[in-house]
VOLUM-347951 format. One line per 4 residues: for each residue x, y, z of C-alpha. Coordinates in Angstrom, 3 decimals, decimal comma. Example, Ala and Ser with C-alpha at 12.3 -4.5 7.8 and 13.67 -1.06 7.14 Angstrom:
12,300/-4,500/7,800  13,670/-1,060/7,140
This chain:
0,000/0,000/0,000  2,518/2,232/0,917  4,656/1,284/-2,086  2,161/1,647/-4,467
1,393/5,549/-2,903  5,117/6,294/-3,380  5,362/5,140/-6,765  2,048/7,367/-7,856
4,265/10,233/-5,777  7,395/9,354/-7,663  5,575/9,850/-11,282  3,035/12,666/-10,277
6,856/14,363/-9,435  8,309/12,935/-12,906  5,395/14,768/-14,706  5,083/18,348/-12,802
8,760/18,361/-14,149  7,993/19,303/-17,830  5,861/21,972/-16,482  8,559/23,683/-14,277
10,093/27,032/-15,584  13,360/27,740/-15,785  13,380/31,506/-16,597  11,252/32,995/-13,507
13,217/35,803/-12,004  13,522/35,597/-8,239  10,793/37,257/-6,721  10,696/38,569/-2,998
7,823/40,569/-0,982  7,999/44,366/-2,002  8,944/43,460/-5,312  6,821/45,991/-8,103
6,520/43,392/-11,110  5,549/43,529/-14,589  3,750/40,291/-15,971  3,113/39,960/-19,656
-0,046/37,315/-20,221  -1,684/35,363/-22,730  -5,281/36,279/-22,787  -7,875/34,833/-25,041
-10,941/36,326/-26,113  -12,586/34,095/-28,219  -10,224/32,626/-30,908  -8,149/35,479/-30,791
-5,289/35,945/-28,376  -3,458/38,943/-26,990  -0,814/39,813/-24,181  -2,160/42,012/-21,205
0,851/43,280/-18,797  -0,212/43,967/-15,304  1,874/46,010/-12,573  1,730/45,660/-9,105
3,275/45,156/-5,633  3,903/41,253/-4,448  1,986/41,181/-1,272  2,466/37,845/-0,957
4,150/34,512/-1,698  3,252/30,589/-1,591  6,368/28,229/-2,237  5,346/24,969/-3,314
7,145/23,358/-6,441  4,752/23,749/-9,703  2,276/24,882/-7,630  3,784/28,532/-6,514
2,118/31,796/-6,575  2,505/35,468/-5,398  -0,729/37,622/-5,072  -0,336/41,344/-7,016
-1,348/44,018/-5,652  -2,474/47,113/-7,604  -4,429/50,067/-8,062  -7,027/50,906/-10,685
-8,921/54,560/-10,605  -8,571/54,627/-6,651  -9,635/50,935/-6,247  -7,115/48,188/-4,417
-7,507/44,911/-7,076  -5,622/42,129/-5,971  -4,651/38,959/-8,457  -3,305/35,834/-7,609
-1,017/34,508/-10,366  0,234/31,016/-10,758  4,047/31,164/-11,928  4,437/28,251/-13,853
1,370/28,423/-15,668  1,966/28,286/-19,328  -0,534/31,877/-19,758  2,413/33,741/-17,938
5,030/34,682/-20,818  7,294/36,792/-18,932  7,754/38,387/-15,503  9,751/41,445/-15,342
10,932/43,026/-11,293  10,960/47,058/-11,784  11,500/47,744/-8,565  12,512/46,016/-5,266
11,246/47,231/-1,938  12,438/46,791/1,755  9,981/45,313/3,693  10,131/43,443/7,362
7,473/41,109/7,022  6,394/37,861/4,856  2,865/38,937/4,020  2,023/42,510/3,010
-1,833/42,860/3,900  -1,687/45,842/5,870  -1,036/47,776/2,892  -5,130/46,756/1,769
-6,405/49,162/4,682  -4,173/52,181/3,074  -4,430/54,370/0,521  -2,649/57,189/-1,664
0,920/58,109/-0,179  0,647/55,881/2,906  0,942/52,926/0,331  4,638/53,992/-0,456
7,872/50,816/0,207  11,232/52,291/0,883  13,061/51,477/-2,177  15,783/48,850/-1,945
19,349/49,502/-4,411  19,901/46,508/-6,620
């Protein structure tokens, strides 16, 4: 029984593989990204970039995300993007940030200059 479970393990692994990117920058909390995707309307497809703030970040092999944080015409919109997904063409850091803390959330009760990260120097 046990066997059998690592085995299934062991190829579920094998196949999440061919699905891993190699060319994802490394991304940390306070990072202001750029990410160019794939979006289809219909049977056409074009390539939407979004900007925002990395509030957040889940680490698990294929299955790792960061939520974005931006805002549109004085409204906080938050996305949760899925790194390895094949939709995401590129990601591009424009900024880094330093921040103290893993998870960003306070920054959804703020608004206009209160909002600001102390830029970090690359």
């Amino acid at each position: 029984m046990i066997k059998k479970l690592k085995q299934k393990i062991n190829l579920i692994n094998k196949i999440e593989q061919n699905y891993i990117k190699d060319d994802i920058p490394i991304i940390e909390i306070g990072d202001t990204i750029k990410i160019k995707k794939v979006i289809q309307e219909g049977n056409k497809e074009r390539i939407q970039i979004s900007e925002g703030v990395v509030i957040s970040k889940n680490n698990s092999q294929i299955n790792q995300t960061i939520t974005v944080r931006k805002t549109v015409q004085n409204i906080g919109v938050e996305r949760i993007y899925l790194l390895h997904s094949p939709q995401i063409i590129e990601i591009e850091i424009t900024r880094k940030s330093k921040v103290r803390r893993s998870k960003l959330y306070y920054l959804r009760n703020r608004s206009g200059k209160s909002t600001r990260l102390k830029q970090k120097l690359m």
